[in-house]
Biotite code that builds the C-alpha atoms (Angstrom):
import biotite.structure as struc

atoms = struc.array([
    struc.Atom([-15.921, 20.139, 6.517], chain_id="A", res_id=1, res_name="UNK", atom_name="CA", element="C"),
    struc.Atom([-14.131, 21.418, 3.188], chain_id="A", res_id=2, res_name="UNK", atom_name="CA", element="C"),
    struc.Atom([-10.897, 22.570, 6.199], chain_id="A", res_id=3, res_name="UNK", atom_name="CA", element="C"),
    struc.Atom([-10.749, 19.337, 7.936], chain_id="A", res_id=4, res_name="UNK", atom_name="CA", element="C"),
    struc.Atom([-10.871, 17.673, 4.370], chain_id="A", res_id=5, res_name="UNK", atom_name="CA", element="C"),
    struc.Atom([-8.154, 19.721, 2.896], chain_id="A", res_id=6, res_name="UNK", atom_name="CA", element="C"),
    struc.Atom([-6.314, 19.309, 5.926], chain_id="A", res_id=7, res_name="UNK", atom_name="CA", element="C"),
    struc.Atom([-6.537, 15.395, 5.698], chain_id="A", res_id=8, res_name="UNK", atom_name="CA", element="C"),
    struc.Atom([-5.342, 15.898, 1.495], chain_id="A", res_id=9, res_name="UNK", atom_name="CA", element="C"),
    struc.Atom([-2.598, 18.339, 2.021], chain_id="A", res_id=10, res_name="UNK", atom_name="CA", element="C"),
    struc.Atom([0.359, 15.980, 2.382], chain_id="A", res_id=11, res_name="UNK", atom_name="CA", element="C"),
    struc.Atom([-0.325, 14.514, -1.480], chain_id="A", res_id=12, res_name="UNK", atom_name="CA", element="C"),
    struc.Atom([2.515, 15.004, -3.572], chain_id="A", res_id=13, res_name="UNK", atom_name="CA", element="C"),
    struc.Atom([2.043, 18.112, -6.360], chain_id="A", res_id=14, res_name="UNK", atom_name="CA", element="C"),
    struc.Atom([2.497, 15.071, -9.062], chain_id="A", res_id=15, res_name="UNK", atom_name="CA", element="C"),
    struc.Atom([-0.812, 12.925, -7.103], chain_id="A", res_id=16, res_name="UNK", atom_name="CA", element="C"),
    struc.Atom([-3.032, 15.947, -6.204], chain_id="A", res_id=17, res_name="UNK", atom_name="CA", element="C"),
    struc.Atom([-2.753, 16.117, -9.799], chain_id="A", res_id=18, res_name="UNK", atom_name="CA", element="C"),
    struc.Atom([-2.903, 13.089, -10.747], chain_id="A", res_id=19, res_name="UNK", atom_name="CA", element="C"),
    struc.Atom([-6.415, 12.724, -8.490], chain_id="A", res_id=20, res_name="UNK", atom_name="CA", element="C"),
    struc.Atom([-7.754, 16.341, -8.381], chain_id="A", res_id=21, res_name="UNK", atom_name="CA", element="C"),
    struc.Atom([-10.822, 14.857, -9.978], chain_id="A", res_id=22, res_name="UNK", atom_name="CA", element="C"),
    struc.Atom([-11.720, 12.860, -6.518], chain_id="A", res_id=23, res_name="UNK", atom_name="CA", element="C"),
    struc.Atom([-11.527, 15.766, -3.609], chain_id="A", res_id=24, res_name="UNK", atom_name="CA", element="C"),
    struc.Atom([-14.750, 17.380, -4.480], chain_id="A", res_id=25, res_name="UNK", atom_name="CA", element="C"),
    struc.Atom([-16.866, 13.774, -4.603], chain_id="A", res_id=26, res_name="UNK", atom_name="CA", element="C"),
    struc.Atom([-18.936, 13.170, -1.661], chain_id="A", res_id=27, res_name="UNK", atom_name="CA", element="C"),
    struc.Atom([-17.168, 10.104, -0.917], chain_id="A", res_id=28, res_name="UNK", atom_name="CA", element="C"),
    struc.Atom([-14.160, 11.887, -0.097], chain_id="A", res_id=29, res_name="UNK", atom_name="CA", element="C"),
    struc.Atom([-16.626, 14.402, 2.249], chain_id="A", res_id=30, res_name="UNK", atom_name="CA", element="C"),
    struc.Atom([-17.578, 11.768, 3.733], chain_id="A", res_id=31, res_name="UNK", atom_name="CA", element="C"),
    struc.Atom([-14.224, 9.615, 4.569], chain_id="A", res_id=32, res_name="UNK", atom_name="CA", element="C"),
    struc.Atom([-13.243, 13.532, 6.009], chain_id="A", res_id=33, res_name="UNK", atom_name="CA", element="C"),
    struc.Atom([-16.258, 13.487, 8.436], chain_id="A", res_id=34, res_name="UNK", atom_name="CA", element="C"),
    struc.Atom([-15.912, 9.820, 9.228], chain_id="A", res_id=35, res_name="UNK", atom_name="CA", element="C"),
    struc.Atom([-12.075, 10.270, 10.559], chain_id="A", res_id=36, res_name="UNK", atom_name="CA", element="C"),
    struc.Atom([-13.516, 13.731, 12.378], chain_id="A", res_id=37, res_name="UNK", atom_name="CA", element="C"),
    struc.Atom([-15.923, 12.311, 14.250], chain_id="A", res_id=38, res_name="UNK", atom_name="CA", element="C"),
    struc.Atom([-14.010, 9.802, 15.154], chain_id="A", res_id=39, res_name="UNK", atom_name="CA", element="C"),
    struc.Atom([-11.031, 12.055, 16.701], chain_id="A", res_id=40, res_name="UNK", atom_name="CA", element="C"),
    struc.Atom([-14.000, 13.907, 18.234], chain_id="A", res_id=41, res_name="UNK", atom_name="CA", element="C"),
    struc.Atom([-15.414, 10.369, 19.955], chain_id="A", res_id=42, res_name="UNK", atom_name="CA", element="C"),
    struc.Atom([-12.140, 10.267, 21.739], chain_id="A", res_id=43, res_name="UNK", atom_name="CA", element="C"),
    struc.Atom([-11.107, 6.875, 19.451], chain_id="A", res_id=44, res_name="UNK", atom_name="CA", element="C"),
    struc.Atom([-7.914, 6.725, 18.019], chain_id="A", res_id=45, res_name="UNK", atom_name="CA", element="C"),
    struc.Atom([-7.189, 5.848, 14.680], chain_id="A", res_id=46, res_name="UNK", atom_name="CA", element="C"),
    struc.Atom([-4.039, 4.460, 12.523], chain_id="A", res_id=47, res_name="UNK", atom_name="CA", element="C"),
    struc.Atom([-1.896, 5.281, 10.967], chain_id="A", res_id=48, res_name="UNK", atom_name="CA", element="C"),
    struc.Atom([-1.394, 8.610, 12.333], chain_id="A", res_id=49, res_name="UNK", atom_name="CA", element="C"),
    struc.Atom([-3.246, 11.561, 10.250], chain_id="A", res_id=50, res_name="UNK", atom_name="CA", element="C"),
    struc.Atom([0.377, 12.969, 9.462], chain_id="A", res_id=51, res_name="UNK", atom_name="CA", element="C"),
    struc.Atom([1.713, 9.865, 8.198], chain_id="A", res_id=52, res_name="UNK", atom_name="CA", element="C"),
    struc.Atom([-2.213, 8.620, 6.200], chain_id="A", res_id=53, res_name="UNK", atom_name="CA", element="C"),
    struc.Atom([-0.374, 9.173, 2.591], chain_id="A", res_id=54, res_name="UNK", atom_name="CA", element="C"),
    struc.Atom([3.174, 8.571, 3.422], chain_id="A", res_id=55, res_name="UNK", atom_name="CA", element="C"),
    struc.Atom([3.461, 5.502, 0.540], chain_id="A", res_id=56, res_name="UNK", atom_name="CA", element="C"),
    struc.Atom([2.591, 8.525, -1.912], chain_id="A", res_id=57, res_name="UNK", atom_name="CA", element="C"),
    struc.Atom([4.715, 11.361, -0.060], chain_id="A", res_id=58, res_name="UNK", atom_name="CA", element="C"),
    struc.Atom([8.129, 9.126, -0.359], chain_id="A", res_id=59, res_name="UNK", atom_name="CA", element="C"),
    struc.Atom([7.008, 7.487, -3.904], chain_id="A", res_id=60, res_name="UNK", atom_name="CA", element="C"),
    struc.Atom([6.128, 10.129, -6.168], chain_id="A", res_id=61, res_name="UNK", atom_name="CA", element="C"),
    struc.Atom([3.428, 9.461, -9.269], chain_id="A", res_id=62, res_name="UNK", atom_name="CA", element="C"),
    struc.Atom([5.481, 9.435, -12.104], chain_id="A", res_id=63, res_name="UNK", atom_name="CA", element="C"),
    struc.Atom([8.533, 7.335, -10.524], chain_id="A", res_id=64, res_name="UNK", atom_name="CA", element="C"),
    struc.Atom([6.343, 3.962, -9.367], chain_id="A", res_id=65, res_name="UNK", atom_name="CA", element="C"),
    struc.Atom([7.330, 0.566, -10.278], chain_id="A", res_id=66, res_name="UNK", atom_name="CA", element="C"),
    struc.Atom([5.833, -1.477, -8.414], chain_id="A", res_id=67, res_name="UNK", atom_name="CA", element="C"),
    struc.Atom([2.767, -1.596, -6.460], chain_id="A", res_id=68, res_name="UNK", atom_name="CA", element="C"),
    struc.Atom([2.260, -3.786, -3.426], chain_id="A", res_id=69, res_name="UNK", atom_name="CA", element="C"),
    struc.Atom([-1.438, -3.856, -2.118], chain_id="A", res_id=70, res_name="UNK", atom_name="CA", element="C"),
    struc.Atom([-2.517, -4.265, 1.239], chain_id="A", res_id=71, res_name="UNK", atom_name="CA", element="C"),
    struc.Atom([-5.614, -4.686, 2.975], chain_id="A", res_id=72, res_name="UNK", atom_name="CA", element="C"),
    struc.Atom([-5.805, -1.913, 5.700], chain_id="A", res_id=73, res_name="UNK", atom_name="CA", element="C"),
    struc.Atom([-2.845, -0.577, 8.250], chain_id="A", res_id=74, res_name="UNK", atom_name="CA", element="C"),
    struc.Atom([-1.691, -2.615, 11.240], chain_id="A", res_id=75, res_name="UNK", atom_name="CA", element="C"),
    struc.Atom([-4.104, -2.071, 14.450], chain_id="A", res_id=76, res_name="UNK", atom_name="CA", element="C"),
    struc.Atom([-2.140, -1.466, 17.347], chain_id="A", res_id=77, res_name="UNK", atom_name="CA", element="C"),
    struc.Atom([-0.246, 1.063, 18.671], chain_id="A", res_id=78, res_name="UNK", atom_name="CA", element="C"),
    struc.Atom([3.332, 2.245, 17.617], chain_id="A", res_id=79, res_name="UNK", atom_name="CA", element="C"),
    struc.Atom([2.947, -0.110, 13.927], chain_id="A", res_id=80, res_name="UNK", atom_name="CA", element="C"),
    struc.Atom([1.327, 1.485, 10.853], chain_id="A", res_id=81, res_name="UNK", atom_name="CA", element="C"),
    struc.Atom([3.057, 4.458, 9.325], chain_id="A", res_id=82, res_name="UNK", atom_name="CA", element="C"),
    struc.Atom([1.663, 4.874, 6.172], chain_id="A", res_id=83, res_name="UNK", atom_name="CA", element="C"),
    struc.Atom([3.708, 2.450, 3.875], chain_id="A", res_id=84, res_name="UNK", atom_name="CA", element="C"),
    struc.Atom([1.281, -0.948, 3.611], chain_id="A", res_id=85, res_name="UNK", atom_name="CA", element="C"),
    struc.Atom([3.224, -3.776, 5.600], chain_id="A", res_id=86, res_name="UNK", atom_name="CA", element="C"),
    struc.Atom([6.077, -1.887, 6.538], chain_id="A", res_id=87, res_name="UNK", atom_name="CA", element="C"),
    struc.Atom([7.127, -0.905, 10.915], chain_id="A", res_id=88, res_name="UNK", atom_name="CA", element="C"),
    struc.Atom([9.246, 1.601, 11.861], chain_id="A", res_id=89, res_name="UNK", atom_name="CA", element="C"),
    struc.Atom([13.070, 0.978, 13.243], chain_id="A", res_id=90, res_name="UNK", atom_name="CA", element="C"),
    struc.Atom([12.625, -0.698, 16.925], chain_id="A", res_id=91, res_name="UNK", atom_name="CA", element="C"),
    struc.Atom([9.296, -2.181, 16.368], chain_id="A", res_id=92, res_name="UNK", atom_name="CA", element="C"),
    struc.Atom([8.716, -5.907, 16.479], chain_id="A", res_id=93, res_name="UNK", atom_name="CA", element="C"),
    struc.Atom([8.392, -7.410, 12.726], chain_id="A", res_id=94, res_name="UNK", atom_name="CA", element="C"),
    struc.Atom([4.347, -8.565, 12.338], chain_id="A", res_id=95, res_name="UNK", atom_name="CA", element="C"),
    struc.Atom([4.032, -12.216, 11.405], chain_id="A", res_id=96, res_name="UNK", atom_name="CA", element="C"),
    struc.Atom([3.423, -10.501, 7.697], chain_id="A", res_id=97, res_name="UNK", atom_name="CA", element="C"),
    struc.Atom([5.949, -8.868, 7.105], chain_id="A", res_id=98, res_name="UNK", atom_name="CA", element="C"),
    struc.Atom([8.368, -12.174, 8.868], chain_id="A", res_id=99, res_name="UNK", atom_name="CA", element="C"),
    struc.Atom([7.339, -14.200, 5.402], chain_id="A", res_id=100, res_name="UNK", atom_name="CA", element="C"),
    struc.Atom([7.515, -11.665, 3.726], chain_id="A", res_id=101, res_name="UNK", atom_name="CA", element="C"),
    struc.Atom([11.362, -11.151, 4.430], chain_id="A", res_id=102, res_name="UNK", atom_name="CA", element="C"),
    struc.Atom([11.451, -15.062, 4.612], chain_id="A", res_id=103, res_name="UNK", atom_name="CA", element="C"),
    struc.Atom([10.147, -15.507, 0.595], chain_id="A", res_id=104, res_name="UNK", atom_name="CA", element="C"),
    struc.Atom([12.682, -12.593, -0.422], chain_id="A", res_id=105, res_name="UNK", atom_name="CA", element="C"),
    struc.Atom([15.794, -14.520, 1.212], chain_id="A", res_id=106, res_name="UNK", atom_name="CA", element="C"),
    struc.Atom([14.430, -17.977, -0.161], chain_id="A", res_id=107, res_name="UNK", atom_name="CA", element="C"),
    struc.Atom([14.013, -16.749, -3.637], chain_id="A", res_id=108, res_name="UNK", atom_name="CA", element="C"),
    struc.Atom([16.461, -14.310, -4.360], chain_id="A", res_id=109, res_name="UNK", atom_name="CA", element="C"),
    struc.Atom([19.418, -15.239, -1.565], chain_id="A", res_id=110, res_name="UNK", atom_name="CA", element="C"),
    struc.Atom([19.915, -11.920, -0.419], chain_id="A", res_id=111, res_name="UNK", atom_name="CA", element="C"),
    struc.Atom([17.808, -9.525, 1.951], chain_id="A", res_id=112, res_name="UNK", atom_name="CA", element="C"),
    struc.Atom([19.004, -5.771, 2.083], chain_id="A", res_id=113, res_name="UNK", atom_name="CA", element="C"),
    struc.Atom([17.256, -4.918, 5.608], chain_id="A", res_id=114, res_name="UNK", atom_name="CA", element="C"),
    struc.Atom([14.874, -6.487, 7.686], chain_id="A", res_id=115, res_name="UNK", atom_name="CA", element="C"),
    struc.Atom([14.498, -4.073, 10.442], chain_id="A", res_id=116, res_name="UNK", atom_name="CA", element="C"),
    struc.Atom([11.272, -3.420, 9.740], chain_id="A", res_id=117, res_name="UNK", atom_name="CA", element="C"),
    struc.Atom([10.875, -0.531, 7.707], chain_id="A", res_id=118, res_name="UNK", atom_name="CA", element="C"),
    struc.Atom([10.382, -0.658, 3.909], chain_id="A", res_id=119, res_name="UNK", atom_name="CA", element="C"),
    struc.Atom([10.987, 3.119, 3.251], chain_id="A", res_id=120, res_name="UNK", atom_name="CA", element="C"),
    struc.Atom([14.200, 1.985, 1.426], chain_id="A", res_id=121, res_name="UNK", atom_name="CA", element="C"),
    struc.Atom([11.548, -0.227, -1.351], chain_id="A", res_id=122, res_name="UNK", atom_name="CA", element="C"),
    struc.Atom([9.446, 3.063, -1.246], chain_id="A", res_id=123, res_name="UNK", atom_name="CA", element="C"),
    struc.Atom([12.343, 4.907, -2.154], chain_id="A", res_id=124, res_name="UNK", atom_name="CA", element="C"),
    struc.Atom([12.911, 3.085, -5.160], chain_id="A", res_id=125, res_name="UNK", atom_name="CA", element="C"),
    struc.Atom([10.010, 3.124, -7.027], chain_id="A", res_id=126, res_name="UNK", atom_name="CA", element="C"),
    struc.Atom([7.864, 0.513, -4.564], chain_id="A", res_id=127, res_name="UNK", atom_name="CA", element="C"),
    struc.Atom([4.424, 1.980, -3.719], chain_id="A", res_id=128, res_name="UNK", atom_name="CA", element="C"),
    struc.Atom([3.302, 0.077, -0.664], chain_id="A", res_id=129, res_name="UNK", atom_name="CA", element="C"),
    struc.Atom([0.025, 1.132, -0.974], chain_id="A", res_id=130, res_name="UNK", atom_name="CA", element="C"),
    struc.Atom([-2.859, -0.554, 1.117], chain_id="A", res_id=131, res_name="UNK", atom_name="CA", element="C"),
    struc.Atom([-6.838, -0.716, -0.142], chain_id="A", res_id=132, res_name="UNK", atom_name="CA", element="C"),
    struc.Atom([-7.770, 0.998, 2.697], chain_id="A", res_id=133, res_name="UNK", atom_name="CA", element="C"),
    struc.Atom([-6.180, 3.437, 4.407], chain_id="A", res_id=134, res_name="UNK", atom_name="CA", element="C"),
    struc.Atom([-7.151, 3.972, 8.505], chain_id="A", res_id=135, res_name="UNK", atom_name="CA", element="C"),
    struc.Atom([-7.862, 1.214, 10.822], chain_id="A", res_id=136, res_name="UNK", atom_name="CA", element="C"),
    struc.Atom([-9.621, 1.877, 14.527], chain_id="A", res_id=137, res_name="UNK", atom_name="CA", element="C"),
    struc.Atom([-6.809, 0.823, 17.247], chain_id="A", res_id=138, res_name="UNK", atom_name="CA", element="C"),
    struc.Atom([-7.890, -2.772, 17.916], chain_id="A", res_id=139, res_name="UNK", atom_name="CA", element="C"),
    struc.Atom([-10.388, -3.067, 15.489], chain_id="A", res_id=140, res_name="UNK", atom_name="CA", element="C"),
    struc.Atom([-8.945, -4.734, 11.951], chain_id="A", res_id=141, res_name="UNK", atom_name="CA", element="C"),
    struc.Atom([-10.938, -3.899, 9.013], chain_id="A", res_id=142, res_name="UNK", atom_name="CA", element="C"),
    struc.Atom([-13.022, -1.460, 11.171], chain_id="A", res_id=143, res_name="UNK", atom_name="CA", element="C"),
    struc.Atom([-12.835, 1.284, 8.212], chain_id="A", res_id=144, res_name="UNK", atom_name="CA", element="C"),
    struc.Atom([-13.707, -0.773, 5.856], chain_id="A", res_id=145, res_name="UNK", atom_name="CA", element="C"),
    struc.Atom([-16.375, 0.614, 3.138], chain_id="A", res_id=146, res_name="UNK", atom_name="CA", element="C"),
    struc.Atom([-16.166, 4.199, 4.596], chain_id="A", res_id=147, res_name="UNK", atom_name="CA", element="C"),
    struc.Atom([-14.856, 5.118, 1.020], chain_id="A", res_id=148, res_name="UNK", atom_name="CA", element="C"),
    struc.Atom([-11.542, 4.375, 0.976], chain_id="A", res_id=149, res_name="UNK", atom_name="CA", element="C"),
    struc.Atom([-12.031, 1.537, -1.027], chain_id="A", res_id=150, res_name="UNK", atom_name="CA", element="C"),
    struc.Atom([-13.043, 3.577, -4.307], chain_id="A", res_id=151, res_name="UNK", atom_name="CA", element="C"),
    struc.Atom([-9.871, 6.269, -3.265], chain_id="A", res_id=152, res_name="UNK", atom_name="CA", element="C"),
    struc.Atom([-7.542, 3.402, -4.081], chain_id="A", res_id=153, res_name="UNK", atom_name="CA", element="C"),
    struc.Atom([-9.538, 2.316, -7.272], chain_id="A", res_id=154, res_name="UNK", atom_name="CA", element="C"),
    struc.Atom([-9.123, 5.717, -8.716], chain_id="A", res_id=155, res_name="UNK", atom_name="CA", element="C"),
    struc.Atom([-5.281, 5.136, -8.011], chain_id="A", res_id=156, res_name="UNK", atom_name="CA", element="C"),
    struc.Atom([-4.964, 2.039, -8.731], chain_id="A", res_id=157, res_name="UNK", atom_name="CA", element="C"),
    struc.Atom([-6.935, 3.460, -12.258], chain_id="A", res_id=158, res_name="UNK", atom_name="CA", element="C"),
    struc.Atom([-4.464, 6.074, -12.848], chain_id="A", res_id=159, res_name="UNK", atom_name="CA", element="C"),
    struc.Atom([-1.791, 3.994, -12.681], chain_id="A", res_id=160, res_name="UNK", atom_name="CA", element="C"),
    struc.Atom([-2.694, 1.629, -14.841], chain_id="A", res_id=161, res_name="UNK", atom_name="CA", element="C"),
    struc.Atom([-2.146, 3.944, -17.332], chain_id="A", res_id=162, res_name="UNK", atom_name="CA", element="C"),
    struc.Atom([1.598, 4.500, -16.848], chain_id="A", res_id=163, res_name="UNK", atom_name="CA", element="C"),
    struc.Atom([3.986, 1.897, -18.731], chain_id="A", res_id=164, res_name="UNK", atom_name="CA", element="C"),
    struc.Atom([4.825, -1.419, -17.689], chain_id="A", res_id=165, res_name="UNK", atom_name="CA", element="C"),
    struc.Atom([4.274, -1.612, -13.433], chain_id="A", res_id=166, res_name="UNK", atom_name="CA", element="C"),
    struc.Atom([4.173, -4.355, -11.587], chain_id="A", res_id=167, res_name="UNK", atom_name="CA", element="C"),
    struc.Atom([1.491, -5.388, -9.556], chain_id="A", res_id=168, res_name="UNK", atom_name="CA", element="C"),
    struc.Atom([2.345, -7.918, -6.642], chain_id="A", res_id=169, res_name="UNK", atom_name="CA", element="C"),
    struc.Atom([-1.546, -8.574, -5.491], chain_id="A", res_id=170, res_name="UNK", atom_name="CA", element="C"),
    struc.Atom([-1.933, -10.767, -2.260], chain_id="A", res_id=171, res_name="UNK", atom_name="CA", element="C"),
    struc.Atom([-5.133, -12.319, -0.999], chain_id="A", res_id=172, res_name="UNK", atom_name="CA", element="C"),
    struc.Atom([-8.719, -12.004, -2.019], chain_id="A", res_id=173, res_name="UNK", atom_name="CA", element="C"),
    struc.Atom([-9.098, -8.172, -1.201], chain_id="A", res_id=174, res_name="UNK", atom_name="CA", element="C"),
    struc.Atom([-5.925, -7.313, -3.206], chain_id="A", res_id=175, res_name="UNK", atom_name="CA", element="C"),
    struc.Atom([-6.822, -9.555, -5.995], chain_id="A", res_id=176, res_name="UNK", atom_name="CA", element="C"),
    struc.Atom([-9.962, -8.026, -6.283], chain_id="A", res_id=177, res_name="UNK", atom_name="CA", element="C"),
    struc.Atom([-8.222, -4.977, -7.531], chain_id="A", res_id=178, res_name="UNK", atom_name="CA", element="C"),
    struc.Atom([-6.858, -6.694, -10.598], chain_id="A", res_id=179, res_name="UNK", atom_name="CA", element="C"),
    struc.Atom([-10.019, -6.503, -12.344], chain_id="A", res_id=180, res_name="UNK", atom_name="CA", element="C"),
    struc.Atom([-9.264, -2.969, -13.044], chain_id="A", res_id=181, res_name="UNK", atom_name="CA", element="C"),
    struc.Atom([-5.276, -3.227, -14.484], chain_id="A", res_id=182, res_name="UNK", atom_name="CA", element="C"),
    struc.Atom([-4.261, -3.792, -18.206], chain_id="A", res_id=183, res_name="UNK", atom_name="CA", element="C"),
    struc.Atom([-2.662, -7.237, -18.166], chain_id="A", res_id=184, res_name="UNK", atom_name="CA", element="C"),
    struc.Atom([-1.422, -6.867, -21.523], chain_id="A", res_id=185, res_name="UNK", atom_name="CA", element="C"),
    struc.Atom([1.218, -4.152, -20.641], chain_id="A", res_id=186, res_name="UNK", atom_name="CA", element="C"),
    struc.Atom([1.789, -4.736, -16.599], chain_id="A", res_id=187, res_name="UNK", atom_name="CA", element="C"),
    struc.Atom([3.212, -8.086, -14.823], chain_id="A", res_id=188, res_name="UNK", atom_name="CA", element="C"),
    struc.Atom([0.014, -8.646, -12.272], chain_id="A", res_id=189, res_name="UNK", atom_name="CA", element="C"),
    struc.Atom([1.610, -11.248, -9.730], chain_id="A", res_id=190, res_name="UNK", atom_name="CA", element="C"),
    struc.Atom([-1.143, -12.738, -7.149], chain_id="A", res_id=191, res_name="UNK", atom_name="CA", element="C"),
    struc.Atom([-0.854, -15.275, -4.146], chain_id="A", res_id=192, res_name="UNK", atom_name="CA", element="C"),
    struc.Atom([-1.884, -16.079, -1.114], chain_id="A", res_id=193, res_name="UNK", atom_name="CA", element="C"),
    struc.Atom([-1.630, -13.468, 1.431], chain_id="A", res_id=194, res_name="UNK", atom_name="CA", element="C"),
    struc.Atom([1.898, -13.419, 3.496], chain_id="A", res_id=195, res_name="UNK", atom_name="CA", element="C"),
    struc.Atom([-0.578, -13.559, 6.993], chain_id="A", res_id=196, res_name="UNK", atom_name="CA", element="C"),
    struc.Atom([0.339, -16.851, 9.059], chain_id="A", res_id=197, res_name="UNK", atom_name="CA", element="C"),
    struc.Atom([-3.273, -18.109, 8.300], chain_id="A", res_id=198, res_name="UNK", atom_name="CA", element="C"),
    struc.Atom([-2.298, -18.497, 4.569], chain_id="A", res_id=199, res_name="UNK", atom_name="CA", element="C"),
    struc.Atom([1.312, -17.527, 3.940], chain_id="A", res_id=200, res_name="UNK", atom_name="CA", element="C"),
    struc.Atom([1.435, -21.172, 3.733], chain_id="A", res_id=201, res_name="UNK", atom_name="CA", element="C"),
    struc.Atom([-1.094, -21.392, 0.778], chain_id="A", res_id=202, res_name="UNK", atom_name="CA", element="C"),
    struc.Atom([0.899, -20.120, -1.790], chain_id="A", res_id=203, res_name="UNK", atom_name="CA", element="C"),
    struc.Atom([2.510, -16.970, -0.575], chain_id="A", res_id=204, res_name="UNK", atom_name="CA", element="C"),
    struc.Atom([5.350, -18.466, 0.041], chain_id="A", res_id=205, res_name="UNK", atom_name="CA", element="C"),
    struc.Atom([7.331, -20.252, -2.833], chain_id="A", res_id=206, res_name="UNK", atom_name="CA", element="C"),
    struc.Atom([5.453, -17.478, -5.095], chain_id="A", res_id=207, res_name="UNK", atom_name="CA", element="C"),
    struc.Atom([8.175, -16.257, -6.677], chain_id="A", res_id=208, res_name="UNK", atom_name="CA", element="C"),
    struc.Atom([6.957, -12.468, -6.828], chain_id="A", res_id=209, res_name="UNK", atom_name="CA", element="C"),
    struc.Atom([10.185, -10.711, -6.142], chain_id="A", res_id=210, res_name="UNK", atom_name="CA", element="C"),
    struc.Atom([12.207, -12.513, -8.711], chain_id="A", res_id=211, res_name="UNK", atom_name="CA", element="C"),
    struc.Atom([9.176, -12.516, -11.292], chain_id="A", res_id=212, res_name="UNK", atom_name="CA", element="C"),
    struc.Atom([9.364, -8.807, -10.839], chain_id="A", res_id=213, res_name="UNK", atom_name="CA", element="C"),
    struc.Atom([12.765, -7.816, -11.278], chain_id="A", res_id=214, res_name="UNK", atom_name="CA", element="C"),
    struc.Atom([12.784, -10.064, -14.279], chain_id="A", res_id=215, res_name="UNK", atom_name="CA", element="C"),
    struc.Atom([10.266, -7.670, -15.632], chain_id="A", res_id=216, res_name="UNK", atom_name="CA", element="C"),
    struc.Atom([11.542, -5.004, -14.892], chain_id="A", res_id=217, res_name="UNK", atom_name="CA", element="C"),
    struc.Atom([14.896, -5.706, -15.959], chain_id="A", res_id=218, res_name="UNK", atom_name="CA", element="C"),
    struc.Atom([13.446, -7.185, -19.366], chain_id="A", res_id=219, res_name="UNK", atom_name="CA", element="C"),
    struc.Atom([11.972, -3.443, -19.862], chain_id="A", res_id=220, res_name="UNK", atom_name="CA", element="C"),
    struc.Atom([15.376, -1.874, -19.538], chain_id="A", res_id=221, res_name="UNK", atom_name="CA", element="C"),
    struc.Atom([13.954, -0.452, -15.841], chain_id="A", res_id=222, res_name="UNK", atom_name="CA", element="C"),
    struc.Atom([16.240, -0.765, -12.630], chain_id="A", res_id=223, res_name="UNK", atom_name="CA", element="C"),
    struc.Atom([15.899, -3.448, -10.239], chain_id="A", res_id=224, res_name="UNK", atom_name="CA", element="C"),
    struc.Atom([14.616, -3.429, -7.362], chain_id="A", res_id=225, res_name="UNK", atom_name="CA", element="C"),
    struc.Atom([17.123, -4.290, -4.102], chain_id="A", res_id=226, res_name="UNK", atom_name="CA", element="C"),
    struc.Atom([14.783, -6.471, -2.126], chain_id="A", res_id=227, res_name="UNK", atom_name="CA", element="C"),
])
């Protein structure tokens, strides 16, 4: 048990094993390591895969977020998640998320660096695309739900709330729920609608997040980011 769960915490960056050393030994992390176990064992398949589970924290160190964008759990089918919350690799067909989500950048700010899918170029820069939970069974959306992840991504969310002025770009009711826990006196906490077809429609788009948020973080003498 303490192999398989070292082996599922070994990608972390140096700066977020740090950062969350106090969480490995909890029995909620013991027990998210059995959970994904047995289910490899079962013959199920899981997503993202187990190389790629912390990628949004491999490609955005600690101490160089900006911006956090909050998901609810990875995509569910085959050849989608990869570890960055909304994002596809290269080749794969843009989810109906993601589609508003490019549409509200080019609407708002005129301009749209890539849409091929992939948002490693936002994670790059600062953009933790980080979702609340953090495997999904293949065909099976919130189907991980409550196996722990859910206070994993508190405690980050927690530590970085006390960094200096992020922003926080919070859509839907499971993101939002988050905000309870972040210092709105020092961070820009933006919340919507969620960018999914059912309510992308309901104040996702129009929102203004992307513009709001450079504004920020250009008013804080921080860099911008290129949407």
């Amino acid at each position: 048990m303490k192999t398989s769960q070292k082996n599922i915490f070994s990608s972390l960056g140096p700066d977020w094993k740090k950062a969350l050393k106090s969480e490995f030994n909890k029995d909620y992390m013991v027990i998210i390591s059995q959970f994904l176990e047995e289910v490899k064992r079962s013959g199920k398949i899981f997503y993202p895969e187990e190389k790629n589970l912390f990628s949004c924290m491999k490609i955005t160190p600690f101490t160089e977020v900006k911006v956090v964008i909050l998901g609810q759990d990875p995509y569910h089918q085959a050849g989608q998640a990869n570890g960055l919350s909304f994002s596809v690799n290269p080749g794969t067909a843009i989810p109906p998320s993601l589609k508003n989500i490019y549409k509200e950048i080019l609407s708002s700010t005129g301009n749209l660096e890539s849409s091929d899918g992939s948002l490693t170029g936002w994670a790059k820069q600062g953009v933790l695309l980080l979702n609340s939970v953090l495997t999904v069974e293949e065909g099976l959306p919130g189907s991980h739900a409550n196996i722990g992840w859910e206070k994993f991504t508190d405690k980050v969310i927690s530590k970085l709330n006390q960094s200096d002025k992020l922003v926080f770009m919070l859509w839907g009711k499971n993101a939002s729920m988050k905000g309870s826990i972040i210092n709105r006196s020092k961070h820009l906490v933006l919340e919507s609608a969620h960018p999914s077809p059912l309510s992308a429609y309901k104040g996702f788009l129009g929102n203004g997040h992307f513009l709001k948020c450079n504004e920020f973080l250009k008013k804080n003498g921080l860099t911008e980011i290129r949407w």
